[in-house]
PyMOL commands that place a pseudoatom at each C-alpha (Angstrom):
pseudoatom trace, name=CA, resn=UNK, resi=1, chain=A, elem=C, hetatm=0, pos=[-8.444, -25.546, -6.468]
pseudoatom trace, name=CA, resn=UNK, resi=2, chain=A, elem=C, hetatm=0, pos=[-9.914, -23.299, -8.819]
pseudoatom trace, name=CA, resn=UNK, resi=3, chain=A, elem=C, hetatm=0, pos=[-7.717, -21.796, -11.948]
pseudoatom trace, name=CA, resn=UNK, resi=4, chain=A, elem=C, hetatm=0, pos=[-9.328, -19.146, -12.919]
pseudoatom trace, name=CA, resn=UNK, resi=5, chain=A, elem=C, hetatm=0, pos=[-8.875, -18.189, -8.883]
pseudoatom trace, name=CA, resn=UNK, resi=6, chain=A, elem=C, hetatm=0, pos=[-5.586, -17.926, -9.110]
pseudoatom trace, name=CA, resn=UNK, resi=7, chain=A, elem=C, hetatm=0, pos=[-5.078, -16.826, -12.495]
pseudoatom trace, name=CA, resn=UNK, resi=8, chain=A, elem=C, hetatm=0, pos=[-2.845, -13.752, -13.424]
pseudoatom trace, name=CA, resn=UNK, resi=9, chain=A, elem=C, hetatm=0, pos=[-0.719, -13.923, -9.492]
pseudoatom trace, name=CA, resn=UNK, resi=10, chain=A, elem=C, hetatm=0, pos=[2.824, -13.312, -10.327]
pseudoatom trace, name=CA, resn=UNK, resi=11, chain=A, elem=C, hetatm=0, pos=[5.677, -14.191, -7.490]
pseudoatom trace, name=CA, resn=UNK, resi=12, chain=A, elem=C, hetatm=0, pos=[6.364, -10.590, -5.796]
pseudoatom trace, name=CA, resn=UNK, resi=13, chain=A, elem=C, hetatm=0, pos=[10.393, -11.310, -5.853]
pseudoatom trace, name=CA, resn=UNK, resi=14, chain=A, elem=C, hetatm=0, pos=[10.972, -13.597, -9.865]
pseudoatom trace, name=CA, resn=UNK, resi=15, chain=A, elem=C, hetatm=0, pos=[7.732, -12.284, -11.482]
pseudoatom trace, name=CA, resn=UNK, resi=16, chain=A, elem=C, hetatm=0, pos=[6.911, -15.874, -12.375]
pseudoatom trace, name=CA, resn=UNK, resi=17, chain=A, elem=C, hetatm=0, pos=[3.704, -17.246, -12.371]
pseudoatom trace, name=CA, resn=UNK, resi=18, chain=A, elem=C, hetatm=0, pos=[2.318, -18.563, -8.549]
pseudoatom trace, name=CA, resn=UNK, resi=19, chain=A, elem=C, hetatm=0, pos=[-0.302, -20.655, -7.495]
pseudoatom trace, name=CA, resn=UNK, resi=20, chain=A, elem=C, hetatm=0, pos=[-2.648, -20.503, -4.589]
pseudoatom trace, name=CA, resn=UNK, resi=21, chain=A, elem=C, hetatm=0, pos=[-2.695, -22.815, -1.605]
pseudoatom trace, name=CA, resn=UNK, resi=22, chain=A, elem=C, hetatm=0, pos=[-4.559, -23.364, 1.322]
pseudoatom trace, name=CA, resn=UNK, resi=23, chain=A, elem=C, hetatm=0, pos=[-2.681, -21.993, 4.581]
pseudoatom trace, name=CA, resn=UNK, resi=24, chain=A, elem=C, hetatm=0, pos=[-2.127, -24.712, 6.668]
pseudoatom trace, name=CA, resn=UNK, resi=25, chain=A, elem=C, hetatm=0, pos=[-1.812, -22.272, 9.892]
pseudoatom trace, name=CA, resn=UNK, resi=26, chain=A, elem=C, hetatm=0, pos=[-5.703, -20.999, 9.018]
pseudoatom trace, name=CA, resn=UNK, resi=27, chain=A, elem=C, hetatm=0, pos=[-7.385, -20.912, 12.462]
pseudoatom trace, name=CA, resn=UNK, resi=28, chain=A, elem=C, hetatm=0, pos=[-4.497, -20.915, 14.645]
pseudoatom trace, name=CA, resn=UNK, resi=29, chain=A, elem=C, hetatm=0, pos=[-3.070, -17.828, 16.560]
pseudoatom trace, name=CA, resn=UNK, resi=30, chain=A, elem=C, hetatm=0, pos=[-3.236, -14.679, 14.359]
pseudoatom trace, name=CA, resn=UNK, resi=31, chain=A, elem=C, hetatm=0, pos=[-3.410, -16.203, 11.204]
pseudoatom trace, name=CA, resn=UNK, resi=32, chain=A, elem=C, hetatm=0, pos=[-5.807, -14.462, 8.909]
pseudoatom trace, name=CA, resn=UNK, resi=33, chain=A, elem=C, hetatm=0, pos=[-5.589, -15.614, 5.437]
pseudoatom trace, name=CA, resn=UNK, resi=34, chain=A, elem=C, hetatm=0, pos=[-7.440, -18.705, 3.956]
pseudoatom trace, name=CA, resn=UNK, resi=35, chain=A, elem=C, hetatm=0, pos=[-4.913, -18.919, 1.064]
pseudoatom trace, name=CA, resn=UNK, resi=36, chain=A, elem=C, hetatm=0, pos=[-1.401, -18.411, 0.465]
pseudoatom trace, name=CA, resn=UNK, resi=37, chain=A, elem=C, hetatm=0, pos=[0.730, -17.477, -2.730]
pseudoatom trace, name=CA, resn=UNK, resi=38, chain=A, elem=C, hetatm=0, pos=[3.395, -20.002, -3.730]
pseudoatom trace, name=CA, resn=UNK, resi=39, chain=A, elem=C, hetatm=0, pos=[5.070, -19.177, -6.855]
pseudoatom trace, name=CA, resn=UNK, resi=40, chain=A, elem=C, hetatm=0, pos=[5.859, -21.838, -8.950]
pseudoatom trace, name=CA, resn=UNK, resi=41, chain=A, elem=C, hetatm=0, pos=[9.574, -21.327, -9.856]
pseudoatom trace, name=CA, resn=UNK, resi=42, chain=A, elem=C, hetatm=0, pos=[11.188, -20.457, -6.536]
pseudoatom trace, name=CA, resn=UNK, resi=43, chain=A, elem=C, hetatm=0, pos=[8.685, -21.597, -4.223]
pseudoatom trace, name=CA, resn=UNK, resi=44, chain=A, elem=C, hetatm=0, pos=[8.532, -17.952, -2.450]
pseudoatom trace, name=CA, resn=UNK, resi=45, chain=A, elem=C, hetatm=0, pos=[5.340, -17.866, -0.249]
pseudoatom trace, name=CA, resn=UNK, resi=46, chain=A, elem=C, hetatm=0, pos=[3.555, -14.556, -0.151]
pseudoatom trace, name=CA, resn=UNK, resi=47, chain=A, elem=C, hetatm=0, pos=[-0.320, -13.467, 0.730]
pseudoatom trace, name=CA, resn=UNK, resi=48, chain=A, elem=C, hetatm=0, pos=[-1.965, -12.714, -2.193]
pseudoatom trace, name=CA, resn=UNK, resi=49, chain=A, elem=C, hetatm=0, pos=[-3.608, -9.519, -3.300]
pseudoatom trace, name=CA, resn=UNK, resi=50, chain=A, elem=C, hetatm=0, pos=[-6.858, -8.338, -1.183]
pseudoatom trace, name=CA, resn=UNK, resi=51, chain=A, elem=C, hetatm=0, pos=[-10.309, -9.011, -3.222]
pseudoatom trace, name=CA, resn=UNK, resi=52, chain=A, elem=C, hetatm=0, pos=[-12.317, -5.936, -3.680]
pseudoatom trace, name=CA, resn=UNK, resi=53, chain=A, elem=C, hetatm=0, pos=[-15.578, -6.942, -1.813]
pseudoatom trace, name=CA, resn=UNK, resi=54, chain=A, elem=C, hetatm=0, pos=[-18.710, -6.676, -4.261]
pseudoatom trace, name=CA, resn=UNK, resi=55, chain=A, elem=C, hetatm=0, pos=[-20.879, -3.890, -4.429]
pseudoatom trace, name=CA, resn=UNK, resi=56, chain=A, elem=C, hetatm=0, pos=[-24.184, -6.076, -3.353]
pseudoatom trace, name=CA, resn=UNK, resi=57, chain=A, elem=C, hetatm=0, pos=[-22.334, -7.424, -0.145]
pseudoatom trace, name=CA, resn=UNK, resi=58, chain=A, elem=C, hetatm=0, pos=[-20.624, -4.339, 0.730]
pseudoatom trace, name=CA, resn=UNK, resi=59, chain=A, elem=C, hetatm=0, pos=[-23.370, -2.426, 1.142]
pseudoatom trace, name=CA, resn=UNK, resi=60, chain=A, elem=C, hetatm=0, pos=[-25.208, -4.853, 2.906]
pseudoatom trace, name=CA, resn=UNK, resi=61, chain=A, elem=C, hetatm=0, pos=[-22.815, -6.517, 5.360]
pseudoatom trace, name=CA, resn=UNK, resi=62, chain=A, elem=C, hetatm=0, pos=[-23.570, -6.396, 8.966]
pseudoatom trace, name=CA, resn=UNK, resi=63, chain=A, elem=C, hetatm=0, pos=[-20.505, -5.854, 11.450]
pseudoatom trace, name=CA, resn=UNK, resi=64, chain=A, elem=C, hetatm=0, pos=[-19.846, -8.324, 13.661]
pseudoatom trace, name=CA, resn=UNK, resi=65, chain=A, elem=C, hetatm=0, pos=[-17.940, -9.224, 17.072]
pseudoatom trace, name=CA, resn=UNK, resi=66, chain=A, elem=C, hetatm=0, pos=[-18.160, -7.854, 20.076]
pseudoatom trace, name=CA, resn=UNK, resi=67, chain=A, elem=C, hetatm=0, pos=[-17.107, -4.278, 19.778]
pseudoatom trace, name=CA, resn=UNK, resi=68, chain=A, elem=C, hetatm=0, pos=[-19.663, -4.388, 17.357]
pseudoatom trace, name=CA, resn=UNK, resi=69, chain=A, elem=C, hetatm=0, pos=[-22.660, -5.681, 19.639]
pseudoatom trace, name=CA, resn=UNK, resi=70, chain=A, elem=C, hetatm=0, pos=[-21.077, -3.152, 21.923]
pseudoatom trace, name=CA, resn=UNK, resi=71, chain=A, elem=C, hetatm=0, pos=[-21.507, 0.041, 19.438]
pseudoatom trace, name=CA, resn=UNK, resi=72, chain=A, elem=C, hetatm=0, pos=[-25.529, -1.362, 18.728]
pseudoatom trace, name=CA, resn=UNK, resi=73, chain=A, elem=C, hetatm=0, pos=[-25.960, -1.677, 22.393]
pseudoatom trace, name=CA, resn=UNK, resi=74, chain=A, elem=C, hetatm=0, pos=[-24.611, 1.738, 22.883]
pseudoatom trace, name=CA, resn=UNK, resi=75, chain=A, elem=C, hetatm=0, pos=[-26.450, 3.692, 20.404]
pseudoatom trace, name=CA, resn=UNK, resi=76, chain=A, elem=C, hetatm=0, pos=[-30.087, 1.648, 20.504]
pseudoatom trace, name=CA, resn=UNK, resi=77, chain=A, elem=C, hetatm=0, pos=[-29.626, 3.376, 24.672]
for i in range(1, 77): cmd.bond("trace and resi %d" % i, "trace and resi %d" % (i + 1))
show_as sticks, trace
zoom trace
């Protein structure tokens, strides 16, 4: 796990300083989030902040899924 990842995360409920783990439930159901937020005093889990996508990818990031294929297949008609 990187450091400098997870450096500056404060716990949302003791302000103490948390560390970032991998979320075991990644892949199953609904579950989003690659990572999880443990703080390292009261062991509070939380998801941590959203990253701000770079300006490079942004810009150039194709949608995908199917509503996606859908809209192309729509609009190249």
């Amino acid at each position: 796990m990187d450091d400098e990842q997870g450096a500056g995360l404060r716990c949302r409920i003791c302000r103490q300083p948390a560390r970032l783990a991998p979320n075991p439930y990644y892949g199953t159901g609904l579950s989003v989030h690659r990572q999880i937020q443990v703080c390292t005093r009261c062991s509070a889990i939380s998801f941590p902040p959203p990253e701000e996508p770079d300006e490079t990818e942004a810009g150039t990031a194709t949608p995908t899924g199917w509503r996606a294929r859908l809209g192309a297949w729509l609009h190249a008609s």
